[in-house]
PDB file of N, CA, C and O in Angstrom:
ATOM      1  N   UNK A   1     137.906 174.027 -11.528  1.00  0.00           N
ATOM      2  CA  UNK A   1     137.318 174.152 -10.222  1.00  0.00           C
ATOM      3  C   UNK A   1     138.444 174.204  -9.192  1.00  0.00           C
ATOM      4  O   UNK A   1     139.593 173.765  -9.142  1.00  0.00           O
ATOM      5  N   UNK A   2     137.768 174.814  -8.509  1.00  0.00           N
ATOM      6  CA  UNK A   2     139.494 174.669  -7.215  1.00  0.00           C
ATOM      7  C   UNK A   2     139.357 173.601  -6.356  1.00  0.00           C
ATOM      8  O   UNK A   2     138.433 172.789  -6.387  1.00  0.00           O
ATOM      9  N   UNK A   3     140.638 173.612  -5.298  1.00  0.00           N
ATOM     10  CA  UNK A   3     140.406 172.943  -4.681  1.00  0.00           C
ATOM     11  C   UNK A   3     141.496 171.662  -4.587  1.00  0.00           C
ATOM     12  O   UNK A   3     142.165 171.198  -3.664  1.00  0.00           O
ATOM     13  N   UNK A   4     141.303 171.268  -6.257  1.00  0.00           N
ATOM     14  CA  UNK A   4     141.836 170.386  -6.499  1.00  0.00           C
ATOM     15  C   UNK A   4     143.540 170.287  -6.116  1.00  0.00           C
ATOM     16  O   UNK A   4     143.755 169.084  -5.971  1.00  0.00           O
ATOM     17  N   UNK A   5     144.579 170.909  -5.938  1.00  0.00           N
ATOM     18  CA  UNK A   5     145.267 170.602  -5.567  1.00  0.00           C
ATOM     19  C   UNK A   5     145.397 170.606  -3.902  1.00  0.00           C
ATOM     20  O   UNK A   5     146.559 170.427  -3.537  1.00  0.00           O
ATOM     21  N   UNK A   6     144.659 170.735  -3.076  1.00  0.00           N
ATOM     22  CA  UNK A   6     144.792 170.628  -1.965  1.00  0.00           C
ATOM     23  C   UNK A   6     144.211 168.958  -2.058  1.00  0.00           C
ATOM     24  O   UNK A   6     144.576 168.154  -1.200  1.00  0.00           O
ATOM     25  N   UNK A   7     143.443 168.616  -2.983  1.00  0.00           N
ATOM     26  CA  UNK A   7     142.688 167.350  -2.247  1.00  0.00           C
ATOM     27  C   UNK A   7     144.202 166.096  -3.120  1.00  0.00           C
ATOM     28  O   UNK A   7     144.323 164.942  -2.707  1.00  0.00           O
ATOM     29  N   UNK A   8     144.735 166.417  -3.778  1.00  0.00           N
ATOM     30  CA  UNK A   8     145.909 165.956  -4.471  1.00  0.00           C
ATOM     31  C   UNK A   8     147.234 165.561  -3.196  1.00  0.00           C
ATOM     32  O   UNK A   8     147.862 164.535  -2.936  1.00  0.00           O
ATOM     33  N   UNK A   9     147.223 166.855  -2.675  1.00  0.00           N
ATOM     34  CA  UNK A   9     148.038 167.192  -1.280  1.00  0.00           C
ATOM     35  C   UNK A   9     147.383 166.084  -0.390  1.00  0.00           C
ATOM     36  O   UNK A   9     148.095 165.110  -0.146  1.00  0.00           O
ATOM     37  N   UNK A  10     146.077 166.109   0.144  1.00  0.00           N
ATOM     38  CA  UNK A  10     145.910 165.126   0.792  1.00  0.00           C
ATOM     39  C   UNK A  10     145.846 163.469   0.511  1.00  0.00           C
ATOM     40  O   UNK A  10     145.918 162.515   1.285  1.00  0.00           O
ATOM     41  N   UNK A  11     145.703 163.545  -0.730  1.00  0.00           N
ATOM     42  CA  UNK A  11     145.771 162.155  -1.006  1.00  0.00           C
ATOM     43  C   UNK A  11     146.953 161.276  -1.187  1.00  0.00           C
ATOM     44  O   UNK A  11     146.976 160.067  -0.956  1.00  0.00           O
ATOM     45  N   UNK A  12     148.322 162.294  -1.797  1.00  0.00           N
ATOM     46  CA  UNK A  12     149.728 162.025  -1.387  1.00  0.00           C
ATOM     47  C   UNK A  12     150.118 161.699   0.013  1.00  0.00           C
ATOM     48  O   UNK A  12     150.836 160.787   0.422  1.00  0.00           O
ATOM     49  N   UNK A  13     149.418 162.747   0.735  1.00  0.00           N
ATOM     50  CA  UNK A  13     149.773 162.527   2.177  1.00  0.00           C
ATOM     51  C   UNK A  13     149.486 161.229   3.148  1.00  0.00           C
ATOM     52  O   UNK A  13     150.093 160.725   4.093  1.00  0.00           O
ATOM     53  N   UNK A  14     148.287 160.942   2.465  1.00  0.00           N
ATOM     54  CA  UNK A  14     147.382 159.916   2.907  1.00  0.00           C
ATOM     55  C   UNK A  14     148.590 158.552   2.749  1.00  0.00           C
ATOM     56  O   UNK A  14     149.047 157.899   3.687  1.00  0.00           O
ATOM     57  N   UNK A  15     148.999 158.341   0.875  1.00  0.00           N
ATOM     58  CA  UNK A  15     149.423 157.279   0.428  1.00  0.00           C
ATOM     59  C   UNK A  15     150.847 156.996   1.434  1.00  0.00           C
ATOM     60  O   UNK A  15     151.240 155.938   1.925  1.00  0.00           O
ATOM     61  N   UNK A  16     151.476 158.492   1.523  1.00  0.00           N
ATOM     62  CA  UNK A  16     152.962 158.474   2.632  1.00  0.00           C
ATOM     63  C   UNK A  16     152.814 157.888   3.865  1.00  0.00           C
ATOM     64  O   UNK A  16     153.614 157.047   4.275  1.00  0.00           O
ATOM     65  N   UNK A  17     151.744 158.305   4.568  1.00  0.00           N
ATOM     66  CA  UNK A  17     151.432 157.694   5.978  1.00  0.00           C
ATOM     67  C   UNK A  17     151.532 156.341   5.783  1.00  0.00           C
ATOM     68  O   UNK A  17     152.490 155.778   6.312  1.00  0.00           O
ATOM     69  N   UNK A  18     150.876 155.795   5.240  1.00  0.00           N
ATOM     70  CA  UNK A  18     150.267 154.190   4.579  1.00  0.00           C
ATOM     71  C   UNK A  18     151.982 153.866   4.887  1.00  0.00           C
ATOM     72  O   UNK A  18     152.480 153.396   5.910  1.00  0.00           O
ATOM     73  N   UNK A  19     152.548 154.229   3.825  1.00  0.00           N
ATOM     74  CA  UNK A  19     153.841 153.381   3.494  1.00  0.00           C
ATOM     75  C   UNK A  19     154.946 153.248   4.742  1.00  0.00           C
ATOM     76  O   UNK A  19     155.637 152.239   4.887  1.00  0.00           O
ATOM     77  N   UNK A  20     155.028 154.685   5.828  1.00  0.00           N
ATOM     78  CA  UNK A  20     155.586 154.920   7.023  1.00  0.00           C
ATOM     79  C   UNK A  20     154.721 153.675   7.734  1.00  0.00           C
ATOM     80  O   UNK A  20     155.485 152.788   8.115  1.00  0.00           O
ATOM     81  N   UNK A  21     153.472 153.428   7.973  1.00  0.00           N
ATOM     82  CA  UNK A  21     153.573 152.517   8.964  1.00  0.00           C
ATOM     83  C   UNK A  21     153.788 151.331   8.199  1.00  0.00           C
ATOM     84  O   UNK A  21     154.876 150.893   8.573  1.00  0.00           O
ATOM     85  N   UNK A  22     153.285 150.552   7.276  1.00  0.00           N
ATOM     86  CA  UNK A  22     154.097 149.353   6.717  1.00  0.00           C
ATOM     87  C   UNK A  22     155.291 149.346   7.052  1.00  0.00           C
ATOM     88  O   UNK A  22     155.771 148.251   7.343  1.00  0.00           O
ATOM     89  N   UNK A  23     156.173 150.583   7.121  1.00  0.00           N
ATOM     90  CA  UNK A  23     157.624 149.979   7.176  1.00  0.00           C
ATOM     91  C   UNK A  23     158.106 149.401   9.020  1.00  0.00           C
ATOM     92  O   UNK A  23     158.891 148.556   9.451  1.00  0.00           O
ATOM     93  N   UNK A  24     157.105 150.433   9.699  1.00  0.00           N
ATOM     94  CA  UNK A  24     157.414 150.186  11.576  1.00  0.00           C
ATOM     95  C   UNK A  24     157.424 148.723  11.818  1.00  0.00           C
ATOM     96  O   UNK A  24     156.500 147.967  11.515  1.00  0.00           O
ATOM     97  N   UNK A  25     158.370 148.431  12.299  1.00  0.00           N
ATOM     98  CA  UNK A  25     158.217 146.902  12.932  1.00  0.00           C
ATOM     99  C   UNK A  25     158.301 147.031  14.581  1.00  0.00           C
ATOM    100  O   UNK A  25     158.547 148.098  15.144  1.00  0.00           O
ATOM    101  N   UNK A  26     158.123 146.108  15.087  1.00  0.00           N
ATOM    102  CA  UNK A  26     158.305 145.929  16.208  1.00  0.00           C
ATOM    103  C   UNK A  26     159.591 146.008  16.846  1.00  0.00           C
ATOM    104  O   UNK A  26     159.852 146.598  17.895  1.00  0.00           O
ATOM    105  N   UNK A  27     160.487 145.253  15.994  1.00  0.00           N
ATOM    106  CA  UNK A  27     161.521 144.828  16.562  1.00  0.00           C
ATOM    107  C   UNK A  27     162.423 146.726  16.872  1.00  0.00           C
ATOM    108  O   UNK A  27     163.265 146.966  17.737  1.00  0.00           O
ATOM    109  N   UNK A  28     161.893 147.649  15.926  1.00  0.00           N
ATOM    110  CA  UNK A  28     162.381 148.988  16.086  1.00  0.00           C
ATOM    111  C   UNK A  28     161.987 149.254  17.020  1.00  0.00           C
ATOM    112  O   UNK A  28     162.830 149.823  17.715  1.00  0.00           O
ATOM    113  N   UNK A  29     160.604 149.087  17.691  1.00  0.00           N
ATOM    114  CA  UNK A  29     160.043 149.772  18.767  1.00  0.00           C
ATOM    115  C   UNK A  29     160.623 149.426  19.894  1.00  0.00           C
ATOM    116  O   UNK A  29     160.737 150.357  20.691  1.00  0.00           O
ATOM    117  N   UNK A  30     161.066 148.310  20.264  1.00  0.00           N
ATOM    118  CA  UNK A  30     161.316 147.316  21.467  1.00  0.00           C
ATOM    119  C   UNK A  30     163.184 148.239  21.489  1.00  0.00           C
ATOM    120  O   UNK A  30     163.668 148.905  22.404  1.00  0.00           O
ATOM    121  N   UNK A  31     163.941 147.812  19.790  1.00  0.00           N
ATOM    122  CA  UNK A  31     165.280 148.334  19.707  1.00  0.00           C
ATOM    123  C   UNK A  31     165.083 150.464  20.883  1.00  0.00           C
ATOM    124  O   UNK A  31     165.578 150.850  21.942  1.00  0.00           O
ATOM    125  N   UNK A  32     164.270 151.049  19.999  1.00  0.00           N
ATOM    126  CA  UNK A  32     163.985 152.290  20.915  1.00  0.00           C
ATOM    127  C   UNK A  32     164.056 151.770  22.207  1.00  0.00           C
ATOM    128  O   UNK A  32     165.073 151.287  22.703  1.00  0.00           O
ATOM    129  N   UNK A  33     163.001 151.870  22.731  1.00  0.00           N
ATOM    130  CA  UNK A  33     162.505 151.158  24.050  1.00  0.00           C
ATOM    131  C   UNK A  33     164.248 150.803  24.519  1.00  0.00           C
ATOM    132  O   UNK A  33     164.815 151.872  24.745  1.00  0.00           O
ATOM    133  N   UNK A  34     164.729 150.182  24.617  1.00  0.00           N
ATOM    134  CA  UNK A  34     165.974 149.250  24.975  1.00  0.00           C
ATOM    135  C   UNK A  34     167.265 150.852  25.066  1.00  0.00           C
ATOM    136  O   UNK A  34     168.002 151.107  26.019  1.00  0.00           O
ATOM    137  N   UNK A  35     167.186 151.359  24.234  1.00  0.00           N
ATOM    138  CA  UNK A  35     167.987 152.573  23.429  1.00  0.00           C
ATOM    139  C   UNK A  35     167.824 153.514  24.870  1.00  0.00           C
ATOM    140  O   UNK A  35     168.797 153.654  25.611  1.00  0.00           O
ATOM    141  N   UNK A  36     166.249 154.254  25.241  1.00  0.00           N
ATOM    142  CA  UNK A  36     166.339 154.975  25.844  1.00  0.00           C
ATOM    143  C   UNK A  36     166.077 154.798  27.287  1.00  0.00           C
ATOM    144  O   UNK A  36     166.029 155.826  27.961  1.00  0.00           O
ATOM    145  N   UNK A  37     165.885 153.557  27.920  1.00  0.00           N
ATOM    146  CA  UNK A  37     165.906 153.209  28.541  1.00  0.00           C
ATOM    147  C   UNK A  37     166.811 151.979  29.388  1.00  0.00           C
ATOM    148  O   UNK A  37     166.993 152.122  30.597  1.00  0.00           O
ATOM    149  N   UNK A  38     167.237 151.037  28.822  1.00  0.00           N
ATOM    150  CA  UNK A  38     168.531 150.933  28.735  1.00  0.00           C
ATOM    151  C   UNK A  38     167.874 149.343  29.236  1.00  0.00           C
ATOM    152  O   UNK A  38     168.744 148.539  29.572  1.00  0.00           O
ATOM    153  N   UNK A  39     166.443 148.857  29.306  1.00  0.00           N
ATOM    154  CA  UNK A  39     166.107 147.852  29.939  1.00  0.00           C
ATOM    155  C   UNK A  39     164.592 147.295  28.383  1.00  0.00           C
ATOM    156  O   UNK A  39     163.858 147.908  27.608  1.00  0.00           O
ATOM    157  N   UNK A  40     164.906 145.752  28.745  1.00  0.00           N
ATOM    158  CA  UNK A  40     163.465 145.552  28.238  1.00  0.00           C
ATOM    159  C   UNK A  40     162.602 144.811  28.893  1.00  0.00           C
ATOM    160  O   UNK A  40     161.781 144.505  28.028  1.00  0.00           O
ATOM    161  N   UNK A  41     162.245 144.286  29.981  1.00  0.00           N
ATOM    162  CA  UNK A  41     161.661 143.798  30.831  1.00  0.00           C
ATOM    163  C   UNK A  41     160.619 145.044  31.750  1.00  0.00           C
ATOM    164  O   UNK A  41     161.302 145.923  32.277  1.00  0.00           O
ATOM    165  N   UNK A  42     159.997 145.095  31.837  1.00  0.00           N
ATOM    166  CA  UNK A  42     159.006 145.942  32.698  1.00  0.00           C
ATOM    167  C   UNK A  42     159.153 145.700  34.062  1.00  0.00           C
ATOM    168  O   UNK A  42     158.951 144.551  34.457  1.00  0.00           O
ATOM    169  N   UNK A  43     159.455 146.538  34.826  1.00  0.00           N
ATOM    170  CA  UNK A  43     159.340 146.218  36.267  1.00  0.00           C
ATOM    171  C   UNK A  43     157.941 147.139  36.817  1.00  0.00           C
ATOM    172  O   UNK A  43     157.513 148.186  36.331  1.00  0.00           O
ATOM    173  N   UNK A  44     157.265 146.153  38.305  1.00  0.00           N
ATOM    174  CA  UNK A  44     156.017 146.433  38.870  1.00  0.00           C
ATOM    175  C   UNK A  44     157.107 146.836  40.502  1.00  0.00           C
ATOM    176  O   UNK A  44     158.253 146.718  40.938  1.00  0.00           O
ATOM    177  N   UNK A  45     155.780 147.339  40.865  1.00  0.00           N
ATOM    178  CA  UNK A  45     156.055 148.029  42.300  1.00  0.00           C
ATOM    179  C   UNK A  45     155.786 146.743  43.133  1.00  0.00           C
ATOM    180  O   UNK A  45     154.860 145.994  42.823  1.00  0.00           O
ATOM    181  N   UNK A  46     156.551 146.508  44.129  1.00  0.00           N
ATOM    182  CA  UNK A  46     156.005 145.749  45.343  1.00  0.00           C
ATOM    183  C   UNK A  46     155.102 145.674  45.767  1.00  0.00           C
ATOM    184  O   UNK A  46     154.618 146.723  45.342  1.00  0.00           O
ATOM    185  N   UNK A  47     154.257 145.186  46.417  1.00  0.00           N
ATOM    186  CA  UNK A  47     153.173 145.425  47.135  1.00  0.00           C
ATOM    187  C   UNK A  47     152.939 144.223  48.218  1.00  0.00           C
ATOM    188  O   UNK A  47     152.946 143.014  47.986  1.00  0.00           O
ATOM    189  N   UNK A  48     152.658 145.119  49.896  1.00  0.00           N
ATOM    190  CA  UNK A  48     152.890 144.132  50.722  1.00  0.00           C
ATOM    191  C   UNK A  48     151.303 143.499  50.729  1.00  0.00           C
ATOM    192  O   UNK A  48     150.407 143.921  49.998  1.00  0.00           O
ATOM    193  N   UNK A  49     151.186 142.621  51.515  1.00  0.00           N
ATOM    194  CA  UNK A  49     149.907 141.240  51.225  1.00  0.00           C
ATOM    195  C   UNK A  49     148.576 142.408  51.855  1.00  0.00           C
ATOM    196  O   UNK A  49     147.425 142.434  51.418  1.00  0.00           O
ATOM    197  N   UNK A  50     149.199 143.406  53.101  1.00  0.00           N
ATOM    198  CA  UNK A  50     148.452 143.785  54.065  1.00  0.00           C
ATOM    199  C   UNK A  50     147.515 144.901  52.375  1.00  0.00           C
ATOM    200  O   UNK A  50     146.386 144.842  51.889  1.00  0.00           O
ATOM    201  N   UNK A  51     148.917 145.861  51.999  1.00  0.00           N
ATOM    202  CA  UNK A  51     148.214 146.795  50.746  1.00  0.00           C
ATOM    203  C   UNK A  51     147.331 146.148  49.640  1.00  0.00           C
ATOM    204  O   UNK A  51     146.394 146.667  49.035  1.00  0.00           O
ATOM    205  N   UNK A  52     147.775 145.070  49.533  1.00  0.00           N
ATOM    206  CA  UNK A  52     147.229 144.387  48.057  1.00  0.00           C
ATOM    207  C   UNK A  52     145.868 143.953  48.836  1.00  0.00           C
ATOM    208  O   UNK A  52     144.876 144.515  48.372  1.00  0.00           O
ATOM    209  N   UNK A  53     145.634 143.146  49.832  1.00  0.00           N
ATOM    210  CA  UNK A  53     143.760 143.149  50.221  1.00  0.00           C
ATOM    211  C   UNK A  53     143.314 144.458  50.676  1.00  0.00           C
ATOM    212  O   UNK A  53     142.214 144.086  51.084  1.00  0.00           O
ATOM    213  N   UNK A  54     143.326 145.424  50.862  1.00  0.00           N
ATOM    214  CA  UNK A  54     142.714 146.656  50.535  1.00  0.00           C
ATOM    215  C   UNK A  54     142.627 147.302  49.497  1.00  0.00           C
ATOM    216  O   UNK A  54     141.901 148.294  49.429  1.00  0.00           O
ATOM    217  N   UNK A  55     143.384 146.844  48.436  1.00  0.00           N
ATOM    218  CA  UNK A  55     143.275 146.885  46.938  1.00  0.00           C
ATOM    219  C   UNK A  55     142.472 146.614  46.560  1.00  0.00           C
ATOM    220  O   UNK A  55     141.587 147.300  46.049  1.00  0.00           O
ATOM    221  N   UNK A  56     142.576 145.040  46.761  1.00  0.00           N
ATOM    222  CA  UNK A  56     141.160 143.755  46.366  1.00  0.00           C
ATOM    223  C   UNK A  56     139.765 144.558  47.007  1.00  0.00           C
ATOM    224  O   UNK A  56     138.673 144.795  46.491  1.00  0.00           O
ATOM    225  N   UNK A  57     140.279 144.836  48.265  1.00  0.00           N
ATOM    226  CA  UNK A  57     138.143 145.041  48.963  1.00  0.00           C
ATOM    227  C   UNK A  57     137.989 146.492  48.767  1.00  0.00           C
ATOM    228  O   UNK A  57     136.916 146.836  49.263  1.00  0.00           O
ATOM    229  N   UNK A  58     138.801 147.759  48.101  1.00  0.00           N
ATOM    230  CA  UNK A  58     138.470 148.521  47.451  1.00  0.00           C
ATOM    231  C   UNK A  58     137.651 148.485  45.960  1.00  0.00           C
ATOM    232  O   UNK A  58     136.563 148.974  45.659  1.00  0.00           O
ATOM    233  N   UNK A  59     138.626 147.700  45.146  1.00  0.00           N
ATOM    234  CA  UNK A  59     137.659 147.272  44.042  1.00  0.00           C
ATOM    235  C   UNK A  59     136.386 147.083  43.971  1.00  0.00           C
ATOM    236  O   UNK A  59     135.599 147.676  43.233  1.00  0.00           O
ATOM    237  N   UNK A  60     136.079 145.952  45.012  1.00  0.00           N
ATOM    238  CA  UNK A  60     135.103 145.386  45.162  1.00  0.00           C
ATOM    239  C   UNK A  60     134.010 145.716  45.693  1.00  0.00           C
ATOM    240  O   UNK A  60     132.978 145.048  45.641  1.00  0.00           O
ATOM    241  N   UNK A  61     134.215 147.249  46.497  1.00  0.00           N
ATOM    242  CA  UNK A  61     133.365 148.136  46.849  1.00  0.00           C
ATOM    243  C   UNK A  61     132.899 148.884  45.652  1.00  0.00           C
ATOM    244  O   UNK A  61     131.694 148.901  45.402  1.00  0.00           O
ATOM    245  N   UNK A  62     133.940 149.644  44.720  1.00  0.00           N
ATOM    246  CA  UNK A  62     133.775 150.741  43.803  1.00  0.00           C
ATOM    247  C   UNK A  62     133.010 149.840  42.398  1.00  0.00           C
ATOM    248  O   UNK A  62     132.387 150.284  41.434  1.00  0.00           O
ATOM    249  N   UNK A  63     133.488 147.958  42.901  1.00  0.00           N
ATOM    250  CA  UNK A  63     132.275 147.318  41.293  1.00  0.00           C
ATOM    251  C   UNK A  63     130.992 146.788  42.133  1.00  0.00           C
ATOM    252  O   UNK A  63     130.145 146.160  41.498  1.00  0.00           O
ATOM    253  N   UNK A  64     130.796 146.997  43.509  1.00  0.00           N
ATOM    254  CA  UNK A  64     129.130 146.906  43.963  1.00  0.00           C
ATOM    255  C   UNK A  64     128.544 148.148  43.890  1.00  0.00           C
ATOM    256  O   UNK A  64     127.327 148.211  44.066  1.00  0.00           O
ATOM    257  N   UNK A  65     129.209 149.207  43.652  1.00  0.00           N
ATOM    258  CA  UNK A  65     128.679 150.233  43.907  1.00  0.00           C
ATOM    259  C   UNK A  65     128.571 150.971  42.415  1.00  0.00           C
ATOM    260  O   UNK A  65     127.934 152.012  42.254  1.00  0.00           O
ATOM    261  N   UNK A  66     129.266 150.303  41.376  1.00  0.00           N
ATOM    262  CA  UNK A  66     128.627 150.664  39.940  1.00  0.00           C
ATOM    263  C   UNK A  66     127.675 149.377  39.348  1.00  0.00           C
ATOM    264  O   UNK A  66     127.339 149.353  38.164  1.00  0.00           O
ATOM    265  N   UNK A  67     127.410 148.664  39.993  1.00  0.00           N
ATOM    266  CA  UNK A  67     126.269 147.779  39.678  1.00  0.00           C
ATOM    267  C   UNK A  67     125.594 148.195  40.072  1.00  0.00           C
ATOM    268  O   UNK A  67     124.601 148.348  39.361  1.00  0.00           O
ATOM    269  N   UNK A  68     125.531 148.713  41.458  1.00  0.00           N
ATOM    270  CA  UNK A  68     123.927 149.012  41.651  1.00  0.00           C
ATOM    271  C   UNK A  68     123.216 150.458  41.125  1.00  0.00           C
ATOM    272  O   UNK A  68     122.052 150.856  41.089  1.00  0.00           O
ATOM    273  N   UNK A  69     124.652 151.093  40.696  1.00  0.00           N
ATOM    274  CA  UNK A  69     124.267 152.461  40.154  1.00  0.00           C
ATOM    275  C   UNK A  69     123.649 152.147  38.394  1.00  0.00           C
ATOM    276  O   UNK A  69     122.766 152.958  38.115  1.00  0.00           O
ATOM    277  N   UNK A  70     123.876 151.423  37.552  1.00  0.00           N
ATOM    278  CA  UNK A  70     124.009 150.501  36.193  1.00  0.00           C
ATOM    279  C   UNK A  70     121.851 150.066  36.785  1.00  0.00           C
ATOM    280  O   UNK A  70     120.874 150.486  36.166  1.00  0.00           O
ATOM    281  N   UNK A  71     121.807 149.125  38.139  1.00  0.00           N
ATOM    282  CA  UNK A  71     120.967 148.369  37.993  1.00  0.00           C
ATOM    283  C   UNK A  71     119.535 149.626  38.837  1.00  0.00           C
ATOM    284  O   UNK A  71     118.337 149.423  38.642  1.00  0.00           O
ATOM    285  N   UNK A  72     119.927 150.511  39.487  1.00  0.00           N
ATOM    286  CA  UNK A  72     119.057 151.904  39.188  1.00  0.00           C
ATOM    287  C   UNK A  72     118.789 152.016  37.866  1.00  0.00           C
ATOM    288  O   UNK A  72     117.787 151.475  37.399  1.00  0.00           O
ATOM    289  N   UNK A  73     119.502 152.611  37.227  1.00  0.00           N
ATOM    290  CA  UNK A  73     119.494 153.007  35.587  1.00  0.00           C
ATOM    291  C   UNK A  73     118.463 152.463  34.837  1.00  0.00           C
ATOM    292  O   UNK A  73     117.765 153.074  34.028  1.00  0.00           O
ATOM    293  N   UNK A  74     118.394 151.271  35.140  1.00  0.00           N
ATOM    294  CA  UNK A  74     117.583 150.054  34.148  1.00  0.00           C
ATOM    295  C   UNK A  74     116.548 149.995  34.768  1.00  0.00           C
ATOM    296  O   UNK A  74     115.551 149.738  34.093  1.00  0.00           O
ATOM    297  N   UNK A  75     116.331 150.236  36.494  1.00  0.00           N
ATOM    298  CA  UNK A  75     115.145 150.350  36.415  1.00  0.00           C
ATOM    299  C   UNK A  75     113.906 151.319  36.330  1.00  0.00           C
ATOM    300  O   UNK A  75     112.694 151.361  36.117  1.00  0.00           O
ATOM    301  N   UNK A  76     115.079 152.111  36.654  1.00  0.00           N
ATOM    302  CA  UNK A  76     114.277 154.085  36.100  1.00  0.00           C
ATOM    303  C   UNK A  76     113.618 153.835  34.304  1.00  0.00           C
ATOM    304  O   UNK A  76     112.534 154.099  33.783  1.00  0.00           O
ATOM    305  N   UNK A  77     114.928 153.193  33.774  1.00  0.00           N
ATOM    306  CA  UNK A  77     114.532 153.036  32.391  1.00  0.00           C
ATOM    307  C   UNK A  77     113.047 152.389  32.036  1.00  0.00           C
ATOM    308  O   UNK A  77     112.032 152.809  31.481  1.00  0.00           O
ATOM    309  N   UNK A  78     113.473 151.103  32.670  1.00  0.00           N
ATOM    310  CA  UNK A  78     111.936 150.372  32.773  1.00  0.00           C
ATOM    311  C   UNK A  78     110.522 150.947  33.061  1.00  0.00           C
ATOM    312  O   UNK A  78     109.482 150.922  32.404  1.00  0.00           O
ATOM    313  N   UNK A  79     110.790 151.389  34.075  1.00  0.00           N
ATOM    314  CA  UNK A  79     109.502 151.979  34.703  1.00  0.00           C
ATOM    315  C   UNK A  79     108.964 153.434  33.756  1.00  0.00           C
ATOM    316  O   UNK A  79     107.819 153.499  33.310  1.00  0.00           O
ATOM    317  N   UNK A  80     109.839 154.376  33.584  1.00  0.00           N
ATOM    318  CA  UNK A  80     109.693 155.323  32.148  1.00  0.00           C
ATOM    319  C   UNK A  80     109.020 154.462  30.746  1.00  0.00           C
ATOM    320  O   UNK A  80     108.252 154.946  29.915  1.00  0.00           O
ATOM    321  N   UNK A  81     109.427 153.410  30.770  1.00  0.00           N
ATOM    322  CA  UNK A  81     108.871 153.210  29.343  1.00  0.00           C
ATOM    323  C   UNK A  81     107.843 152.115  29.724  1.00  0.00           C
ATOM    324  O   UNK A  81     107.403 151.281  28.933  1.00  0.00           O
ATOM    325  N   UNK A  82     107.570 152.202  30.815  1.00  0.00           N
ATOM    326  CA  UNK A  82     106.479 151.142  31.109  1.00  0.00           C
ATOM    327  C   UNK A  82     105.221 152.308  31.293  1.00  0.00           C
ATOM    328  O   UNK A  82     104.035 151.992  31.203  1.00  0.00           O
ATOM    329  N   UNK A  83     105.678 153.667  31.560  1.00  0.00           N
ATOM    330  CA  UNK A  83     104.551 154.746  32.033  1.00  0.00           C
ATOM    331  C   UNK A  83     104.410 155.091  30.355  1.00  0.00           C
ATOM    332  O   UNK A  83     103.360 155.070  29.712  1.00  0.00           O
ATOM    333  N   UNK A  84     104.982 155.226  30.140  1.00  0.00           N
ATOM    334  CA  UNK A  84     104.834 155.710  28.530  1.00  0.00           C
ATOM    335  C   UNK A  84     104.177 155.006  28.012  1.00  0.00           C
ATOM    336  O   UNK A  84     103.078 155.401  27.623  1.00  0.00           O
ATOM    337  N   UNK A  85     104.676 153.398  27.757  1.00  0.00           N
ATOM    338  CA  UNK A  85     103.520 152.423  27.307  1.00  0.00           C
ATOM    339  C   UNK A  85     102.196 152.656  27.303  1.00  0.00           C
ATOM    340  O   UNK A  85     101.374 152.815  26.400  1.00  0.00           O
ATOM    341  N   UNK A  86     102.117 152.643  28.929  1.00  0.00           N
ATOM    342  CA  UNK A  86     100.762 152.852  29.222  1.00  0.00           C
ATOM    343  C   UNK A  86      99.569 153.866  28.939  1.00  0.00           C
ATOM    344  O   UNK A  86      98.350 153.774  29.081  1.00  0.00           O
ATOM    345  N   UNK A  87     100.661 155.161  28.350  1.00  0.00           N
ATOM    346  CA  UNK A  87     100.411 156.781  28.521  1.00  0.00           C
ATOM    347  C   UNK A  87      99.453 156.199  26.757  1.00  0.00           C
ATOM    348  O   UNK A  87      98.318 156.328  26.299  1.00  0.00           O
ATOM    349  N   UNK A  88     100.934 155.471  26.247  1.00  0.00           N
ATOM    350  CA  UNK A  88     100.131 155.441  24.576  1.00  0.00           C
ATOM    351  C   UNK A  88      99.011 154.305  24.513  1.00  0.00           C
ATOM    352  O   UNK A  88      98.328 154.317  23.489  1.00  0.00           O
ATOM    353  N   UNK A  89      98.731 153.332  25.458  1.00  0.00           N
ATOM    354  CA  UNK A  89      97.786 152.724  25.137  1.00  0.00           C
ATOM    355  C   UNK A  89      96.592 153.404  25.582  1.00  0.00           C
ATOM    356  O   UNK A  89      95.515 153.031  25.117  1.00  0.00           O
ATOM    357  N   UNK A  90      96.627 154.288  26.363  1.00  0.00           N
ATOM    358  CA  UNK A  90      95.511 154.497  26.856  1.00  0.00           C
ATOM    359  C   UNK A  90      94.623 155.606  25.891  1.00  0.00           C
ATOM    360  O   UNK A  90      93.446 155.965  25.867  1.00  0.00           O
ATOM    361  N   UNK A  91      96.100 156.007  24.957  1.00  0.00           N
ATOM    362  CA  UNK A  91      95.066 157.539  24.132  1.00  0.00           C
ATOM    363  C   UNK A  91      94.495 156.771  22.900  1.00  0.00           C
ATOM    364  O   UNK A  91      93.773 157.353  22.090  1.00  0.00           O
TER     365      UNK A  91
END
């Protein structure tokens, strides 16, 4: 039957991957990291007090304003399967 050496091909391939990541450690990734960049500490951007609370009361607009879009949802949902309910009790 054919076939069979392609699925041979993949199953070698499969076992190689396996063994490539067993071998990755961390300590290589961080060694890279360090290599091409020349730092290992992460640096953040400044941010003055005035930017960072318009940060905060942006958020806090864009998560009232997907709650109430979430708490529409549920009640469109509700009310659909409350008409339906009703649609099947009544036949």
């Amino acid at each position: 039957m054919g076939g069979e050496g392609s699925m041979a091909h993949a199953v070698v391939s499969s076992r190689e991957n396996r063994k490539l990541l067993k071998r990755r450690k961390f300590k290589d990734t961080k060694a890279l990291m360090k290599y091409h960049s020349g730092k290992t500490e992460l640096e953040f951007k400044e941010v003055t007090p005035e930017e960072l609370k318009r940060i905060k009361t942006d958020i806090r607009l864009r998560a009232k304003k997907e709650a109430k879009k979430v708490a529409l949802v549920y009640i469109f949902v509700s009310v659909v399967l409350l008409i339906l309910i009703l649609f099947l009790l009544n036949n």
